[in-house]
N, CA, C and O atoms as a GROMACS GRO file, in nm:
protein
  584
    1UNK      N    1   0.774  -6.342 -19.542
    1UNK     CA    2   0.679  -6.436 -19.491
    1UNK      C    3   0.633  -6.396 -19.351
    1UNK      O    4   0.522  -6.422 -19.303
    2UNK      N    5   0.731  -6.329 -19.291
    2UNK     CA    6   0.684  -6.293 -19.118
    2UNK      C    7   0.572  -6.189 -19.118
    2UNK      O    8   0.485  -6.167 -19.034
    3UNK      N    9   0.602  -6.123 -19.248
    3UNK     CA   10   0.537  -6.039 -19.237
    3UNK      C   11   0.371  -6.058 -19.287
    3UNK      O   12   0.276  -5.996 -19.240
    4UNK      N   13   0.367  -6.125 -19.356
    4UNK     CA   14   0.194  -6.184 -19.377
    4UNK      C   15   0.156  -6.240 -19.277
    4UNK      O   16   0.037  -6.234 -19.246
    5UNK      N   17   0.240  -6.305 -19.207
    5UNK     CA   18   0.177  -6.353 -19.079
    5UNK      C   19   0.148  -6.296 -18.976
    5UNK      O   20   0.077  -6.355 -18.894
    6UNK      N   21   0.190  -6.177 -18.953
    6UNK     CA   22   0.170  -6.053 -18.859
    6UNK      C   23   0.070  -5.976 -18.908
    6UNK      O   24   0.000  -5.914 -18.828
    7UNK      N   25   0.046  -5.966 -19.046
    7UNK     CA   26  -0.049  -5.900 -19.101
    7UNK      C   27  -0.212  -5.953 -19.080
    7UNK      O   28  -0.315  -5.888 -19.100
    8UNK      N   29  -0.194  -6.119 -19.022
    8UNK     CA   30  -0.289  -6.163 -19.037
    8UNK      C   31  -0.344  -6.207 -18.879
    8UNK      O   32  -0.443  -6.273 -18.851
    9UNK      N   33  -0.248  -6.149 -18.791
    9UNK     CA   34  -0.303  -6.170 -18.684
    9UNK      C   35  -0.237  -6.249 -18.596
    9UNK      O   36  -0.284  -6.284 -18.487
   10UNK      N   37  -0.076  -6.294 -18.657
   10UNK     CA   38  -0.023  -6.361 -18.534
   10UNK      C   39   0.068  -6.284 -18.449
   10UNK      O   40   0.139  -6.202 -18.506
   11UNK      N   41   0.077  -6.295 -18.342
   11UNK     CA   42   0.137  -6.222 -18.196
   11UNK      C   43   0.277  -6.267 -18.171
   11UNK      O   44   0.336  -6.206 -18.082
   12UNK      N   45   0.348  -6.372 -18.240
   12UNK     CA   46   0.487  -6.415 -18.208
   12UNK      C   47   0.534  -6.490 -18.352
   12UNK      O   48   0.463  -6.562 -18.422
   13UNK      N   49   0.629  -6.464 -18.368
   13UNK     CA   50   0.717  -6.519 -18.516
   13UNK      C   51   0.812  -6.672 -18.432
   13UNK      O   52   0.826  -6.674 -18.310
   14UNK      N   53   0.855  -6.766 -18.505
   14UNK     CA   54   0.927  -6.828 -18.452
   14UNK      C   55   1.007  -6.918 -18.614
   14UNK      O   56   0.942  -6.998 -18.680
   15UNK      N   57   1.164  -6.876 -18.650
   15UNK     CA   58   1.219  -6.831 -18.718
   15UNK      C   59   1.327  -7.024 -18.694
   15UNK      O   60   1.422  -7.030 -18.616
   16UNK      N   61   1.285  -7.134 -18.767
   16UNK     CA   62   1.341  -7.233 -18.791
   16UNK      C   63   1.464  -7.265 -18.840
   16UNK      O   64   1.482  -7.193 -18.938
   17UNK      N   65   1.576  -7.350 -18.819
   17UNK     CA   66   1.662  -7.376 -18.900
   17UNK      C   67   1.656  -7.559 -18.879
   17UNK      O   68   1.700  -7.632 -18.791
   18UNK      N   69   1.580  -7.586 -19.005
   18UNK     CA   70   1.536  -7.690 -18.974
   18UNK      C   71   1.583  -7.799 -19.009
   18UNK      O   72   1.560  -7.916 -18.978
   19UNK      N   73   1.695  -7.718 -19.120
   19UNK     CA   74   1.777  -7.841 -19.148
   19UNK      C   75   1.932  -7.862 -19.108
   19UNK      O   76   2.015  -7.943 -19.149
   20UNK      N   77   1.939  -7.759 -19.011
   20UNK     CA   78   2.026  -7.786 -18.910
   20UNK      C   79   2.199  -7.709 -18.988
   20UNK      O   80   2.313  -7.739 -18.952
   21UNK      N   81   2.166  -7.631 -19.073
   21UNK     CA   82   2.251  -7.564 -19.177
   21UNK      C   83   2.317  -7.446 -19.134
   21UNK      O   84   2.433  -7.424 -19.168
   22UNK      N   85   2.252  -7.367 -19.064
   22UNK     CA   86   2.294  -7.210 -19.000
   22UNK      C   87   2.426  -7.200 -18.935
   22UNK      O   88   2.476  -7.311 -18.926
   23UNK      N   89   2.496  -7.111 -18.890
   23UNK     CA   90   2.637  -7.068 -18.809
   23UNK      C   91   2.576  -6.954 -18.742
   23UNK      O   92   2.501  -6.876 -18.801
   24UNK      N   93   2.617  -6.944 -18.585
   24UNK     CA   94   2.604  -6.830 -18.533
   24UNK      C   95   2.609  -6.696 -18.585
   24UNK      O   96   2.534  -6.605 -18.551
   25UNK      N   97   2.703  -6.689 -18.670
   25UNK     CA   98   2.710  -6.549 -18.712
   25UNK      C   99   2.569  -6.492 -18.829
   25UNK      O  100   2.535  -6.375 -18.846
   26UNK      N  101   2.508  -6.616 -18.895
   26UNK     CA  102   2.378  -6.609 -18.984
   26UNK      C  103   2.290  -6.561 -18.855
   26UNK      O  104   2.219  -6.460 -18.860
   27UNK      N  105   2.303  -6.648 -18.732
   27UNK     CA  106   2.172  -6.593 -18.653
   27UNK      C  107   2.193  -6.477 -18.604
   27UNK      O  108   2.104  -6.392 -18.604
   28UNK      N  109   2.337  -6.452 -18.545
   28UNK     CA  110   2.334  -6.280 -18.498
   28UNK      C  111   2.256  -6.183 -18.624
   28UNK      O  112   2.171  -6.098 -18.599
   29UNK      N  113   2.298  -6.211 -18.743
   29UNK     CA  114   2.224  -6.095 -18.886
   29UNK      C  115   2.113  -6.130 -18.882
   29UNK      O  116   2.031  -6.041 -18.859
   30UNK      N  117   2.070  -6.249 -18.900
   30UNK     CA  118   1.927  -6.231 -18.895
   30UNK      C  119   1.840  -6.219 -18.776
   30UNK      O  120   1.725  -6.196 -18.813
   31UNK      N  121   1.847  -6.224 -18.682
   31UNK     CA  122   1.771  -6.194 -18.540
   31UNK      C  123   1.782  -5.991 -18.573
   31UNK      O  124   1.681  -5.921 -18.582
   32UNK      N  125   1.912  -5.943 -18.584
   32UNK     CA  126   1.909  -5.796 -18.610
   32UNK      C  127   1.826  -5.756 -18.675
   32UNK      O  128   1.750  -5.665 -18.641
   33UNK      N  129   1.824  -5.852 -18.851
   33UNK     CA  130   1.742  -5.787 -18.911
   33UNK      C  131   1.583  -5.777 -18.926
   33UNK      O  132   1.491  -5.710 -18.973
   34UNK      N  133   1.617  -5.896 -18.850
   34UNK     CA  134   1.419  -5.948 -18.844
   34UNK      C  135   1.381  -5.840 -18.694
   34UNK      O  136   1.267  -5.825 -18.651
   35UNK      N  137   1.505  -5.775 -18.636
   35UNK     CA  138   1.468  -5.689 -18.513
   35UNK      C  139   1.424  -5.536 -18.587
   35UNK      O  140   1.329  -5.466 -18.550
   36UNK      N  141   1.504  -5.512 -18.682
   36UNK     CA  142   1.524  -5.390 -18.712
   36UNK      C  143   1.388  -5.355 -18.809
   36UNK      O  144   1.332  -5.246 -18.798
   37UNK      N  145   1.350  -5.443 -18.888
   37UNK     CA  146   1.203  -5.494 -18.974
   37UNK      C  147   1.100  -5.484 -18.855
   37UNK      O  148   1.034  -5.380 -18.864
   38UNK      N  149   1.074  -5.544 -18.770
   38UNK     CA  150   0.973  -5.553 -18.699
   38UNK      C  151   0.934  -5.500 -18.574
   38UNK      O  152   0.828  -5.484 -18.514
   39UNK      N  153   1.091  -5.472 -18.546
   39UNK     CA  154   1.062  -5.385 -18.381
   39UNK      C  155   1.137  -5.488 -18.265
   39UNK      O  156   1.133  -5.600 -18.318
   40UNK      N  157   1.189  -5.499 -18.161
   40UNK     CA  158   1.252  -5.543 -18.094
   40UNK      C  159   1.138  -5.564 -18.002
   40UNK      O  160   1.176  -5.651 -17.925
   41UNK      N  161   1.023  -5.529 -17.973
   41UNK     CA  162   0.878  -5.570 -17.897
   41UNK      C  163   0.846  -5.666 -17.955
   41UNK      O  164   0.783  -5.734 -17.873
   42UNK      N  165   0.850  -5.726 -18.066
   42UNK     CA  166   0.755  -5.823 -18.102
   42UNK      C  167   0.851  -5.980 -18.059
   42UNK      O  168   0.973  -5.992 -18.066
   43UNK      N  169   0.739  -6.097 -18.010
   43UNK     CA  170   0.814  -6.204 -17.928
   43UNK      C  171   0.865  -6.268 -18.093
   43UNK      O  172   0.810  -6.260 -18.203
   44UNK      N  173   1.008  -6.338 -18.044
   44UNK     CA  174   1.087  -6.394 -18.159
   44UNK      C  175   1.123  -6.524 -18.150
   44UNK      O  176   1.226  -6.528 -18.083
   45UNK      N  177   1.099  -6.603 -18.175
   45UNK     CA  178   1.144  -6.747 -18.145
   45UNK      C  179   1.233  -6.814 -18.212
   45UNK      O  180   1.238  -6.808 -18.335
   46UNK      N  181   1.312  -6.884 -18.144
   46UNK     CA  182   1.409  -6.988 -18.270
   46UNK      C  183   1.412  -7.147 -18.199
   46UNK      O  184   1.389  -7.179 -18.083
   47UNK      N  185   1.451  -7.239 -18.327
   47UNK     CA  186   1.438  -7.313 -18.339
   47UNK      C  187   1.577  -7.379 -18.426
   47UNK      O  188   1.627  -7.342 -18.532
   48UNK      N  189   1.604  -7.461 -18.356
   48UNK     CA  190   1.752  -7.522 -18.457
   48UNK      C  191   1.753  -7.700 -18.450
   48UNK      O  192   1.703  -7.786 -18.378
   49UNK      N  193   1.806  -7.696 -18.521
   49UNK     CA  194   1.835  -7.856 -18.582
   49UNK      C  195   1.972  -7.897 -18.522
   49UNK      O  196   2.046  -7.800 -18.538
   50UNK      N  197   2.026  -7.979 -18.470
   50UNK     CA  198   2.176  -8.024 -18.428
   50UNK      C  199   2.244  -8.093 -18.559
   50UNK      O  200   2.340  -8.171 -18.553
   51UNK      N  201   2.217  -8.076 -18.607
   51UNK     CA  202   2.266  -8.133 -18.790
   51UNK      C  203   2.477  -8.113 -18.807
   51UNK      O  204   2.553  -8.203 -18.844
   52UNK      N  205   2.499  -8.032 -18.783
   52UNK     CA  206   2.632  -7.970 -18.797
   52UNK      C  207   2.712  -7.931 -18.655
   52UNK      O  208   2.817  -7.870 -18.644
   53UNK      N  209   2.611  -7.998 -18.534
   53UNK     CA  210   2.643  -7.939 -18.412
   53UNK      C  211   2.648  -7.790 -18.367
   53UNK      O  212   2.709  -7.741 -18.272
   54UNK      N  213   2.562  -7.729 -18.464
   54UNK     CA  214   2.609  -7.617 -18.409
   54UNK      C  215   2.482  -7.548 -18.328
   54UNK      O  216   2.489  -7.427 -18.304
   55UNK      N  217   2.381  -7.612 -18.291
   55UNK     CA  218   2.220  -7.594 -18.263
   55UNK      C  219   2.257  -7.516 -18.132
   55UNK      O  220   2.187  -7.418 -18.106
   56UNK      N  221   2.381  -7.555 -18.030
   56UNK     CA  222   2.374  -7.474 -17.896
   56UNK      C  223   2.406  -7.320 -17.928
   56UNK      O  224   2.331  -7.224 -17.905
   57UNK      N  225   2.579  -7.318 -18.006
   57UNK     CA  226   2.622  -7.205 -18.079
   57UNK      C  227   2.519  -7.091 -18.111
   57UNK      O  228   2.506  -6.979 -18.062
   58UNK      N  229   2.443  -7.167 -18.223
   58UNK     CA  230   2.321  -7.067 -18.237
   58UNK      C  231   2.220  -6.998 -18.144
   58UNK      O  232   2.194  -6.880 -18.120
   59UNK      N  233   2.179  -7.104 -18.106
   59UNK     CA  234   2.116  -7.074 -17.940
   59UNK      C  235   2.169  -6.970 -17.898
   59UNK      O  236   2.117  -6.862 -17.927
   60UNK      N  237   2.242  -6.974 -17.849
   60UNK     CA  238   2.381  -6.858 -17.776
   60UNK      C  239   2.388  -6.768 -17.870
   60UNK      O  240   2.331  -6.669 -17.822
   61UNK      N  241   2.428  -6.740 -17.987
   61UNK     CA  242   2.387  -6.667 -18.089
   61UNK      C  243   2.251  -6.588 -18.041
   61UNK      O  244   2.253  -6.480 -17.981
   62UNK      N  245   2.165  -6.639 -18.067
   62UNK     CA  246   2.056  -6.556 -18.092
   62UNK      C  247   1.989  -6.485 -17.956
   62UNK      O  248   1.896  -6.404 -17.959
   63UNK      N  249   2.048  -6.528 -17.850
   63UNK     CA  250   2.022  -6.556 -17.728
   63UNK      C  251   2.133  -6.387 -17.719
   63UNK      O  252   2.068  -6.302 -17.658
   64UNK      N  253   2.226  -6.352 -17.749
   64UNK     CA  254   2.329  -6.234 -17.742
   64UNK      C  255   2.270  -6.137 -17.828
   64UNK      O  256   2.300  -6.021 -17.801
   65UNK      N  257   2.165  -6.161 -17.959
   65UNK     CA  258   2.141  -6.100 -18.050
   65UNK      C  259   1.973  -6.056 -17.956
   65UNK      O  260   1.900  -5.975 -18.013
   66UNK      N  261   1.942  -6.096 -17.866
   66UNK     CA  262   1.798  -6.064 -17.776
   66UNK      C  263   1.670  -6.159 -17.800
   66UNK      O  264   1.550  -6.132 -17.812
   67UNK      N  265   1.720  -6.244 -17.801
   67UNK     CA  266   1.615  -6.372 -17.849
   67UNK      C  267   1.618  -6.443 -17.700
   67UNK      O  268   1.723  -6.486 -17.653
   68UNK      N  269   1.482  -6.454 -17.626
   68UNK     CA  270   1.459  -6.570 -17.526
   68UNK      C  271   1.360  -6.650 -17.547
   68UNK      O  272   1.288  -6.668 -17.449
   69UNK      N  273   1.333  -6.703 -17.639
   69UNK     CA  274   1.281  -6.845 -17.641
   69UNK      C  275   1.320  -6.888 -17.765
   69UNK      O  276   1.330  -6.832 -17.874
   70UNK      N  277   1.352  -7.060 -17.702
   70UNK     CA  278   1.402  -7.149 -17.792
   70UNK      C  279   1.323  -7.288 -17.778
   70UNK      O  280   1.312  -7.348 -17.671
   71UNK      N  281   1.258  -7.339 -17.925
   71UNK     CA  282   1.243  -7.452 -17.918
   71UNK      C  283   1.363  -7.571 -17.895
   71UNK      O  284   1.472  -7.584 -17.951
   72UNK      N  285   1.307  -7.639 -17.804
   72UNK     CA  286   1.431  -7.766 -17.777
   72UNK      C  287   1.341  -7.855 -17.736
   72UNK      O  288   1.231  -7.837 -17.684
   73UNK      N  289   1.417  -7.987 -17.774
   73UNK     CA  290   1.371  -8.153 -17.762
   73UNK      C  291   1.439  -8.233 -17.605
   73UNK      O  292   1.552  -8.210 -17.562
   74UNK      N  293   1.370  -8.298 -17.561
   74UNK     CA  294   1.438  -8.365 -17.456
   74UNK      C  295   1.496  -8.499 -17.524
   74UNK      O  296   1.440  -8.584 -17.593
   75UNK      N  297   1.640  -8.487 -17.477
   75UNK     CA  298   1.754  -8.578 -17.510
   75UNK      C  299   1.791  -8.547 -17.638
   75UNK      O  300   1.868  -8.628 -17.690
   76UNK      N  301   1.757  -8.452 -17.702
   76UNK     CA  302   1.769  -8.368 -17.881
   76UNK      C  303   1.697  -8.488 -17.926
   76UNK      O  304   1.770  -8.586 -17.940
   77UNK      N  305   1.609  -8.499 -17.944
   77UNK     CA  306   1.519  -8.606 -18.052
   77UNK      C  307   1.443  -8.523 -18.095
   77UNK      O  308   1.429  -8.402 -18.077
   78UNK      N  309   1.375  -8.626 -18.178
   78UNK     CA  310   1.327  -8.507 -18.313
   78UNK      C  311   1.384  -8.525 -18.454
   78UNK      O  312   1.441  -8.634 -18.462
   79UNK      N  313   1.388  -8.438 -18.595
   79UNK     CA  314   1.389  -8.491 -18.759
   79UNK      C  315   1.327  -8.393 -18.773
   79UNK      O  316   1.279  -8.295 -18.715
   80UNK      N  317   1.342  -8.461 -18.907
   80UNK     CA  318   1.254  -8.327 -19.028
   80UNK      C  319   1.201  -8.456 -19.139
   80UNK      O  320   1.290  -8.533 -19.174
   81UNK      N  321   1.087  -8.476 -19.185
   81UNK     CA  322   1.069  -8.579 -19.253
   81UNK      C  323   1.062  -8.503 -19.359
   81UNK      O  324   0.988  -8.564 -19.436
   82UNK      N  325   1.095  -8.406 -19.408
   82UNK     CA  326   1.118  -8.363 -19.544
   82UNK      C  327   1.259  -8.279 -19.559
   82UNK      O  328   1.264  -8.219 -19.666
   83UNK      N  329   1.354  -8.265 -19.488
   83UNK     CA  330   1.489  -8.325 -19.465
   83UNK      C  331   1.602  -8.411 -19.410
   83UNK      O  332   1.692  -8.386 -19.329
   84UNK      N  333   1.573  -8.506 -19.470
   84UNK     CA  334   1.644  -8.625 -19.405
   84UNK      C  335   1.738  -8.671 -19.409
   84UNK      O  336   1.760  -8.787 -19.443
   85UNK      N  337   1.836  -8.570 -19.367
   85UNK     CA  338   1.998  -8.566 -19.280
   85UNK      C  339   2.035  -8.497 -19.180
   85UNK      O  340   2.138  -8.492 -19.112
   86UNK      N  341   1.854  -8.399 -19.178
   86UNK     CA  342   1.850  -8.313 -19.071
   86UNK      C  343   1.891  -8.400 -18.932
   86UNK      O  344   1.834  -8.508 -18.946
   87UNK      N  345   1.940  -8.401 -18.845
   87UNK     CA  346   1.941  -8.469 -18.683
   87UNK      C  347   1.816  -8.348 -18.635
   87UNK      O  348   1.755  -8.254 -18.686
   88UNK      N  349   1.828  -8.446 -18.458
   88UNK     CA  350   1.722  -8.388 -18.358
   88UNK      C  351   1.750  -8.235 -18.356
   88UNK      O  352   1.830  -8.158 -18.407
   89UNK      N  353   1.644  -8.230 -18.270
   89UNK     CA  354   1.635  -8.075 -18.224
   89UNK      C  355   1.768  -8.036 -18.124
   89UNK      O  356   1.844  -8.122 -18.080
   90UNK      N  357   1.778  -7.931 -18.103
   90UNK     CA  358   1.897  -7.906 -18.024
   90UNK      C  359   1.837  -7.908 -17.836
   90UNK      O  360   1.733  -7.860 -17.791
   91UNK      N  361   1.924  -7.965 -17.777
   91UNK     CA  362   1.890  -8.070 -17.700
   91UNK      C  363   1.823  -7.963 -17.571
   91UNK      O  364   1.866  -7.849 -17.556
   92UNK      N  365   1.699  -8.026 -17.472
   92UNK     CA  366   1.662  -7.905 -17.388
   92UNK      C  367   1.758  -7.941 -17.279
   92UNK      O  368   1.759  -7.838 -17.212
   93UNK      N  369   1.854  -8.041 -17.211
   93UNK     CA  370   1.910  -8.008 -17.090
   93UNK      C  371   2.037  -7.967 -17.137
   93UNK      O  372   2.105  -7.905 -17.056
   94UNK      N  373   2.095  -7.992 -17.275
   94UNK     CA  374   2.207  -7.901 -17.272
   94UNK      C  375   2.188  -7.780 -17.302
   94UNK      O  376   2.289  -7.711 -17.293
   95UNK      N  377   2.076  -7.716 -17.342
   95UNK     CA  378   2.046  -7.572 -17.347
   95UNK      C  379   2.053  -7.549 -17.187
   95UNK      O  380   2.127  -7.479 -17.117
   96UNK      N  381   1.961  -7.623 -17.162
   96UNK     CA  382   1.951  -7.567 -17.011
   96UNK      C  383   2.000  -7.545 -16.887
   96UNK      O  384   1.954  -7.495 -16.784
   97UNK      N  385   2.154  -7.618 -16.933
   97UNK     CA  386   2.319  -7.648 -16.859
   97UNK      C  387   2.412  -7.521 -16.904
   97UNK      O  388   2.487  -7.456 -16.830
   98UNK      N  389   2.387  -7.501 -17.047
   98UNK     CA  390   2.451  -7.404 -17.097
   98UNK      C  391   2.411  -7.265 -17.078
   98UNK      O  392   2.490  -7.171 -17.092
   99UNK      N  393   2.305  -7.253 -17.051
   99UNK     CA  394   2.281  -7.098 -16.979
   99UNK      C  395   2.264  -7.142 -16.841
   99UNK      O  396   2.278  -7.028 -16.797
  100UNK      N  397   2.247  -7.209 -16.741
  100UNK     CA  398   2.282  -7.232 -16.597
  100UNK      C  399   2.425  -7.186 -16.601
  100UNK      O  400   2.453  -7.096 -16.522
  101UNK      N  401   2.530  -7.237 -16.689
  101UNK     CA  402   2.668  -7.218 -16.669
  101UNK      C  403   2.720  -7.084 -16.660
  101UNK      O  404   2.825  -7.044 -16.607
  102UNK      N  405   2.598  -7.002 -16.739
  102UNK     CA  406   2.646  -6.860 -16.782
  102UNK      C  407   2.613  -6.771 -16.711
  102UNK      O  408   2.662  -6.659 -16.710
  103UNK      N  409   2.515  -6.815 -16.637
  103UNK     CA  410   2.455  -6.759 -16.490
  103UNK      C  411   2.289  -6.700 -16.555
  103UNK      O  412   2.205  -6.630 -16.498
  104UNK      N  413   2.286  -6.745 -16.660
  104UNK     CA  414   2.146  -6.711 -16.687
  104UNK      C  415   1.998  -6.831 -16.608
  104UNK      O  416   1.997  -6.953 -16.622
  105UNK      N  417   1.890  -6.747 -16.527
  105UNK     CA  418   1.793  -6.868 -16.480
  105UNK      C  419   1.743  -6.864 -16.588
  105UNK      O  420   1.748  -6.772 -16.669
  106UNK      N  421   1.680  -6.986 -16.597
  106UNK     CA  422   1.590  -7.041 -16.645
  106UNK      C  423   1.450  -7.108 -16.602
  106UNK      O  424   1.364  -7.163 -16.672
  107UNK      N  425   1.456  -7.082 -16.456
  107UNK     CA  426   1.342  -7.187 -16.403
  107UNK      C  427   1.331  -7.306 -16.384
  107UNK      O  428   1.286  -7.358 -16.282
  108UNK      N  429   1.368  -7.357 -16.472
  108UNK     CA  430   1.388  -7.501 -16.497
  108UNK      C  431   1.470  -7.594 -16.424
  108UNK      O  432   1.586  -7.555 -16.428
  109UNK      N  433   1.457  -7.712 -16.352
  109UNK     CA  434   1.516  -7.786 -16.286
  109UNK      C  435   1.596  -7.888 -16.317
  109UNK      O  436   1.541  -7.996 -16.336
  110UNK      N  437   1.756  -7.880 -16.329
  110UNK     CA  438   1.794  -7.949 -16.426
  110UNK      C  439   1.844  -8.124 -16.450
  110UNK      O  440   1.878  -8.198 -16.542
  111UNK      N  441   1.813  -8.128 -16.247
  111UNK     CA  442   1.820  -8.242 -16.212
  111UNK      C  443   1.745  -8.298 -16.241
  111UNK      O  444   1.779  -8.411 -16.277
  112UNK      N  445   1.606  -8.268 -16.247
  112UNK     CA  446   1.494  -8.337 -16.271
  112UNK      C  447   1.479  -8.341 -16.422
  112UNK      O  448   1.435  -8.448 -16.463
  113UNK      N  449   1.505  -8.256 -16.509
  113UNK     CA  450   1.544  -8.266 -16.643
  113UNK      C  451   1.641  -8.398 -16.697
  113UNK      O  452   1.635  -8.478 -16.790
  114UNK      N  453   1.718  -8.377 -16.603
  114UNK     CA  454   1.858  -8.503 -16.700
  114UNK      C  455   1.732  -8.631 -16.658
  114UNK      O  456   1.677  -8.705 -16.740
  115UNK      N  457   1.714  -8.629 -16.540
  115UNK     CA  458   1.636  -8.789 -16.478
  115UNK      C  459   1.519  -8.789 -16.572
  115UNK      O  460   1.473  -8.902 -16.558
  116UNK      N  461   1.451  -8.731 -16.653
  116UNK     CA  462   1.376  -8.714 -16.731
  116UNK      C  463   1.386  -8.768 -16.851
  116UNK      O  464   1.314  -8.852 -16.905
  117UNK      N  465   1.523  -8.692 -16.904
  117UNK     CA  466   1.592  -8.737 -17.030
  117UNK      C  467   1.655  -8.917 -17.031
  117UNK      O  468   1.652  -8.993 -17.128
  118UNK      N  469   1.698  -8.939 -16.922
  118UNK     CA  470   1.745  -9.094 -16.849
  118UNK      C  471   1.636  -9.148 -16.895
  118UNK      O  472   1.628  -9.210 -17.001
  119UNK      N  473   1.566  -9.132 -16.833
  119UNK     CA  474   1.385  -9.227 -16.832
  119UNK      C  475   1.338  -9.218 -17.016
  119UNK      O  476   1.302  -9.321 -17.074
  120UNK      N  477   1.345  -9.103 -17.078
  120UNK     CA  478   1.311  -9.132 -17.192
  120UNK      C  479   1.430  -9.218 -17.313
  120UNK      O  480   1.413  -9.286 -17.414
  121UNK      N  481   1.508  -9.186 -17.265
  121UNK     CA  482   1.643  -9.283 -17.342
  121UNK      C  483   1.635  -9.391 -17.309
  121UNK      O  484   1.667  -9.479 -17.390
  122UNK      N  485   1.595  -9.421 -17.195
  122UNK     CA  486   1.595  -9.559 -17.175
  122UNK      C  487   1.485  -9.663 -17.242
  122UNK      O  488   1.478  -9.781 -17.209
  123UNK      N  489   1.390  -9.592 -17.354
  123UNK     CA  490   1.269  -9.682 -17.447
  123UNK      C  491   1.320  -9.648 -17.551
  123UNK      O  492   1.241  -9.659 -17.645
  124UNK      N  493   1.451  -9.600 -17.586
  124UNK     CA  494   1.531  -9.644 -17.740
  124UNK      C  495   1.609  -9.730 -17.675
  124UNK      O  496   1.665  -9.740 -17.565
  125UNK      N  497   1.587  -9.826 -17.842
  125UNK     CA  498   1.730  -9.924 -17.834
  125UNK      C  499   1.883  -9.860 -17.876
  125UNK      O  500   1.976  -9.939 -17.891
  126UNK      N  501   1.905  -9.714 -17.895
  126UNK     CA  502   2.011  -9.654 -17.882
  126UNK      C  503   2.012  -9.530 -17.767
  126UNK      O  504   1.912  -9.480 -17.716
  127UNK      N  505   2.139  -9.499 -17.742
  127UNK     CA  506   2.112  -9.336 -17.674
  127UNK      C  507   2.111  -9.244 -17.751
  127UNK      O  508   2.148  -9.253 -17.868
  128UNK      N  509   2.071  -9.152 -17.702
  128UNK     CA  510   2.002  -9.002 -17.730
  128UNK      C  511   2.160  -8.920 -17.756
  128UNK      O  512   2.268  -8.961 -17.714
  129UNK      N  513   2.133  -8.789 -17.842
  129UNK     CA  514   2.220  -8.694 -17.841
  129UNK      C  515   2.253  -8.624 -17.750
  129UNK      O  516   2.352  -8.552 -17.765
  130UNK      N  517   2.183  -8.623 -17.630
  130UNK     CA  518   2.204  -8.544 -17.544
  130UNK      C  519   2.329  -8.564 -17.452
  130UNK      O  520   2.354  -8.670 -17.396
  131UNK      N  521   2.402  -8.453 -17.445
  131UNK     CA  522   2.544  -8.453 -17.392
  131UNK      C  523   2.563  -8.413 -17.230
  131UNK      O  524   2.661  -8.445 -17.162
  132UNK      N  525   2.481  -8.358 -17.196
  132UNK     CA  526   2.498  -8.357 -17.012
  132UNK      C  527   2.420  -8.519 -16.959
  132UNK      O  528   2.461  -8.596 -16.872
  133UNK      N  529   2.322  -8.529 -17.029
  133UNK     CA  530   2.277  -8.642 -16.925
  133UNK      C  531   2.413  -8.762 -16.926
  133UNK      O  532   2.425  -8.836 -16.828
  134UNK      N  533   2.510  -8.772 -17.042
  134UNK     CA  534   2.594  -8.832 -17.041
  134UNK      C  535   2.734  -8.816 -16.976
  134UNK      O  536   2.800  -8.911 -16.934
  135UNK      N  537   2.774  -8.684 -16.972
  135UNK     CA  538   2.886  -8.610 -16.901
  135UNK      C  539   2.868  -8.584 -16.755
  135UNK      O  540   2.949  -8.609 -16.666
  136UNK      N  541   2.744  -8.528 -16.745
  136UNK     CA  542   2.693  -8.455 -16.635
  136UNK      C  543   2.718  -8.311 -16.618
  136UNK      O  544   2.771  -8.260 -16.718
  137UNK      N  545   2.696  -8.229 -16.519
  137UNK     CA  546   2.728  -8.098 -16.489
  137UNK      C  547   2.815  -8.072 -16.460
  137UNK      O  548   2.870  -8.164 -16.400
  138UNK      N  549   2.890  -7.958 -16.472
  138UNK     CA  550   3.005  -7.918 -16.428
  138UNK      C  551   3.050  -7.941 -16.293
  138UNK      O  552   3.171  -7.961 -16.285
  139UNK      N  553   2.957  -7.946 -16.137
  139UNK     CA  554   2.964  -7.954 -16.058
  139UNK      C  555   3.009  -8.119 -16.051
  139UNK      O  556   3.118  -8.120 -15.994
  140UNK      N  557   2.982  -8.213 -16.073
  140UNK     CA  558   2.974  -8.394 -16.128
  140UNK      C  559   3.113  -8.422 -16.171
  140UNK      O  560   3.192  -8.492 -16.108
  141UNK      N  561   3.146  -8.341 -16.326
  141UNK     CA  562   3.292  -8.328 -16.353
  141UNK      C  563   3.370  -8.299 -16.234
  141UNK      O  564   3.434  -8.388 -16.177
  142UNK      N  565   3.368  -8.176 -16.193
  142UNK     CA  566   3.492  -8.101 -16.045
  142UNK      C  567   3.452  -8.237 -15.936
  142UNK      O  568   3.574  -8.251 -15.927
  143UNK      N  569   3.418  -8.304 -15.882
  143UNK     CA  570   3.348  -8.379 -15.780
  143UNK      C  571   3.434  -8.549 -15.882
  143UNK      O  572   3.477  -8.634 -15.804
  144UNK      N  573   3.440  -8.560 -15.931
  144UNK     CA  574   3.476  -8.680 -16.016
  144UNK      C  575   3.636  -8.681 -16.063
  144UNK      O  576   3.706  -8.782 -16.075
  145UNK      N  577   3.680  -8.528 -16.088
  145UNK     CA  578   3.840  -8.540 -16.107
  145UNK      C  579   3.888  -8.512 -15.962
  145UNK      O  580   4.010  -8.511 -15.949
  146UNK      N  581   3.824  -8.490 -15.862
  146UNK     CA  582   3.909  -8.459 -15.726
  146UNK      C  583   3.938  -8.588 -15.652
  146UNK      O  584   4.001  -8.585 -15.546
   0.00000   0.00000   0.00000
């Protein structure tokens, strides 16, 4: 399928797991093989579902396998209306905590991210999946057990 679509003129692939089903080790093989098929130049995108929890895993996965961009949801919200047990998207401030942690930038500001994610949780009548705006940062944790 990537490949008709390249054939037809698109400039970036972006490679779904939409029903939230995958294990890291599926994305390390397939990021290789969709590298080794197409060339390691061409932009690769992923996308994961938090279905099984494993949406960061993968991330990180594919992220070791040479993948930098990832679709993510603020506070993981989000579905699949044509799988519906799928959960949200895999969440953008814990992506974006989880490579801060690893020493990877991102650009992204993460304070202003969680206060972001706050403000949008706060127009559901439940909370969000998202796990730092609830924990906080590592720096919050060390500062809170001392």
């Amino acid at each position: 399928m990537a490949e008709k679509f390249l054939n037809v003129g698109a400039s970036k692939i972006v490679l779904g797991d939409t029903t939230g089903m995958a294990n890291p080790y599926q994305v390390k093989q397939l990021v290789r093989l969709f590298y080794s098929q197409f060339g390691d130049n061409l932009p690769l995108g992923l996308h994961f579902h938090n279905t099984r929890g494993l949406a960061l895993a993968n991330v990180l996965a594919g992220y070791e396998a040479g993948v930098t961009h990832f679709d993510a949801s603020l506070g993981g919200l989000g579905g699949c209306p044509y799988a519906p047990l799928a959960v949200g998207n895999v969440c953008t401030e814990d992506l974006v905590h989880m490579f801060h942690e690893i020493g990877v930038e991102t650009g992204i500001n993460l304070d202003e991210l969680l206060s972001s994610a706050r403000t949008v949780e706060s127009w559901f009548p439940k909370s969000l999946p998202g796990m730092v705006m609830k924990a906080g940062k590592r720096s919050e944790l060390a500062r809170n057990e001392s």
